[in-house]
C-alpha positions, 0 to 999 in steps of 0.5 A, spaced: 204 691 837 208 685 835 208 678 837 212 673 838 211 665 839 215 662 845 215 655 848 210 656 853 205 661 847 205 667 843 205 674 847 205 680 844 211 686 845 212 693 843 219 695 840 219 703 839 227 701 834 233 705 833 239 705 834 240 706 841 241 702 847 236 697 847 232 697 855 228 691 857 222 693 860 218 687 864 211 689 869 208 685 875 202 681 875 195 683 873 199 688 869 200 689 862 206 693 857 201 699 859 204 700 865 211 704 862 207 708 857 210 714 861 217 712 861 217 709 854 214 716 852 221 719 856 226 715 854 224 712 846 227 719 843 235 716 844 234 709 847 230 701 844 225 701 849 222 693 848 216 692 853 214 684 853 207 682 856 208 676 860 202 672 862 200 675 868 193 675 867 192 682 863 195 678 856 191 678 851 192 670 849 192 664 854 198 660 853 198 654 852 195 648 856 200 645 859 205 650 859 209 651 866 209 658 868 212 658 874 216 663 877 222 660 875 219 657 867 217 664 866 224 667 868 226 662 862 220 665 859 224 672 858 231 669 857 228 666 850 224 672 849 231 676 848 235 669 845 228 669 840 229 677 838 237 677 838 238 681 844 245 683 847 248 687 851 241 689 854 239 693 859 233 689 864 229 693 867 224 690 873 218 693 877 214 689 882 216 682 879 221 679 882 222 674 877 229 678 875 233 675 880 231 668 877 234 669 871 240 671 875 240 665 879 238 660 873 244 662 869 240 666 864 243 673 864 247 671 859 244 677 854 243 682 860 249 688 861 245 692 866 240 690 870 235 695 875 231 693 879 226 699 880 221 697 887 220 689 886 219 683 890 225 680 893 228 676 900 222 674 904 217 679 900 215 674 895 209 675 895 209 682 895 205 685 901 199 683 903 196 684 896 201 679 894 199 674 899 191 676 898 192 674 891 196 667 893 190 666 897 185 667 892 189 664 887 189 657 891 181 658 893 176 654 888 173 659 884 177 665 888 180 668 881 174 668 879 171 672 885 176 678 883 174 677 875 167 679 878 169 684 882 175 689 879 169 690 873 167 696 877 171 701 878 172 703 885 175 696 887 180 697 881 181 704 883 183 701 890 187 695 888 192 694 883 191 702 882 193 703 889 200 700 888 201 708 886 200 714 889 198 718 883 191 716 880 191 710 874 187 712 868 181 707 870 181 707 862 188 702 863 186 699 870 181 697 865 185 694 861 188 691 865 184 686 869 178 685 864 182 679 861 180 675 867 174 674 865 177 669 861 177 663 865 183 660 860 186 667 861 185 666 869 188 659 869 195 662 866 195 667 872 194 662 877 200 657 875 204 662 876 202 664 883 200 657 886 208 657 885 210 662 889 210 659 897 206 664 901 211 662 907 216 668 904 221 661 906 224 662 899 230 667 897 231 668 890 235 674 891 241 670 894 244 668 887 245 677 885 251 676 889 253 673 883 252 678 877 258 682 876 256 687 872 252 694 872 246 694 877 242 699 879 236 699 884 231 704 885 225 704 891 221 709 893 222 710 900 213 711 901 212 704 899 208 700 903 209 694 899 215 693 898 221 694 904 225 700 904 231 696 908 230 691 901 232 696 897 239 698 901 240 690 902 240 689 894 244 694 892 249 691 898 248 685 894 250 686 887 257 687 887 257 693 883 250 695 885 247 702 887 241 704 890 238 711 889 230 713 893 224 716 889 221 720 893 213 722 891 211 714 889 210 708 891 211 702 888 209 703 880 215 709 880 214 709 872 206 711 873 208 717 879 214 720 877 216 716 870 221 723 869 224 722 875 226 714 873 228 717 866 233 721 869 236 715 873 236 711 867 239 716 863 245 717 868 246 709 868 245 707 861 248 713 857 245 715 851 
C-alpha cells in the first residue's frame, strides 16, 4: 500500500505497476480499495491496476479539519490524484459512487480516455436506494454516524447492510475492514461532509454533463439490482456519445464481488491488453 499526500489529506492507494493499460478503479462509500481485490486478481497480469481509497468512512487517516469533501471537491479530489501520479490516457472505472460524472461536469477528465460505469448512482438516484437515503438521514441526525459505528460492530448487521449490496456473501473479515474505522469520531466526521452534500430530494442530476464526453464509455449493470435502476443503465449509455451498455446477470450492485470474471472479460473487451 502507497500513499499520497492531496490538498484535502493523505490517502493511501494500490498500484499493482507494469506496463499495460493503467485502470483506475474508484468504490463507493463505507468501502475501501478492498472491494476490487477480485478484479485486480483478474486483470493485474496484462493491465495497471490502481485503486485509491477515497474518504468515505473505511479510510484509514482523517483528512484534514477543514478540507471540503464534498461531492464535487472529491471529484477534484480524484482529478489531482491522477495529475499527482502523472496518469494519462486512463481508464476510470466506477461502481456505486457517482462522483464520476462530476468529473465529466466539472471539466476534470482531462486525463480519462475511457470511462465505465459499472452499477453506480446517477440522474435522480443520488443517494442511491433506500440505504443511501438512510445514510443521508443518519448523517444529518446528532450522534446518528455514531449509532451505525455501534452497530456494524456485529456481524449480522454488517452482513445485512453494506454487504447486502451483493448477492454472494463479503467475507465478514472485509466487512470488517470496512466499517471499523467509523468508530473514530475524526473519521466519522469526514464521511458525514461528503453525504450532508448530496440532497435527499434526488432534484440534482450530475449525469446530464456525460453528453459532453466524446470518448470511449462503457456502462455495465446487473439487471437484479435493486439499488441502482436498470432503466439507468440503458438512459446512460443513451447519454454517452460513444457509450455502450452490456448486463451482468447473477449480482447486484457490487458486480466486481459477485461476478469479478464476468467484469474482467467486459473489461478486457473495452480496454485491449
Amino acid at each position: 500500500m502507497a500513499e499520497i499526500e492531496l490538498a484535502a489529506g493523505t490517502i493511501d492507494y494500490s498500484d499493482t505497476g507494469g506496463t499495460g493499460p493503467c485502470l483506475v478503479l474508484l468504490h463507493g462509500p463505507l468501502m475501501d480499495g478492498t472491494v476490487w481485490r477480485k478484479l485486480v486478481a483478474e486483470l493485474e497480469p496484462d493491465y495497471r491496476c490502481v485503486v485509491p481509497t477515497l474518504p468515505f468512512g473505511a479510510h484509514r487517516r482523517p483528512m484534514r479539519p477543514d478540507a471540503d469533501l464534498s461531492i464535487g471537491a472529491l471529484a477534484d479530489l480524484v482529478a489531482e490524484f491522477l495529475e499527482r501520479l502523472g496518469l494519462t490516457d486512463v481508464t476510470l472505472v466506477v461502481n456505486d459512487w457517482g462522483g464520476a460524472q462530476l468529473i465529466v461536469e466539472r471539466g476534470r477528465a482531462d486525463r480519462v480516455g475511457r470511462l465505465v460505469l459499472a452499477a453506480c448512482e446517477a440522474f435522480d438516484n443520488f443517494p442511491p436506494g433506500p440505504p443511501g437515503r438512510m445514510l443521508g438521514r443518519l448523517s444529518r441526525i446528532p450522534g446518528g454516524l455514531g449509532l451505525l459505528a455501534l452497530l456494524s460492530r456485529s456481524a449480522a448487521v454488517r452482513a445485512r447492510s453494506i454487504g447486502a449490496m451483493a448477492k454472494y456473501a463479503v467475507p465478514d473479515p472485509v466487512l470488517r475492514g470496512w466499517l471499523e474505522r467509523l468508530g473514530e469520531p475524526a473519521i466519522r466526521r469526514d464521511l458525514r461532509k461528503y453525504v450532508i452534500s448530496v440532497p435527499l430530494d434526488g432534484n440534482r442530476d450530475w449525469s446530464a454533463g456525460l453528453a459532453g464526453f466524446d470518448r470511449p464509455a462503457l456502462v455495465v449493470w446487473a439487471p437484479e439490482d435493486a439499488m441502482m435502476p436498470p432503466e439507468h443503465g440503458r438512459r446512460l449509455a443513451e447519454l454517452l456519445p460513444q457509450g455502450r451498455l452490456v448486463e451482468v446477470a447473477d449480482s447486484f450492485t457490487l458486480i466486481q464481488q459477485d461476478q469479478p470474471a464476468v467484469l474482467a472479460r467486459h473489461l478486457r473487451d473495452f480496454v485491449p491488453g
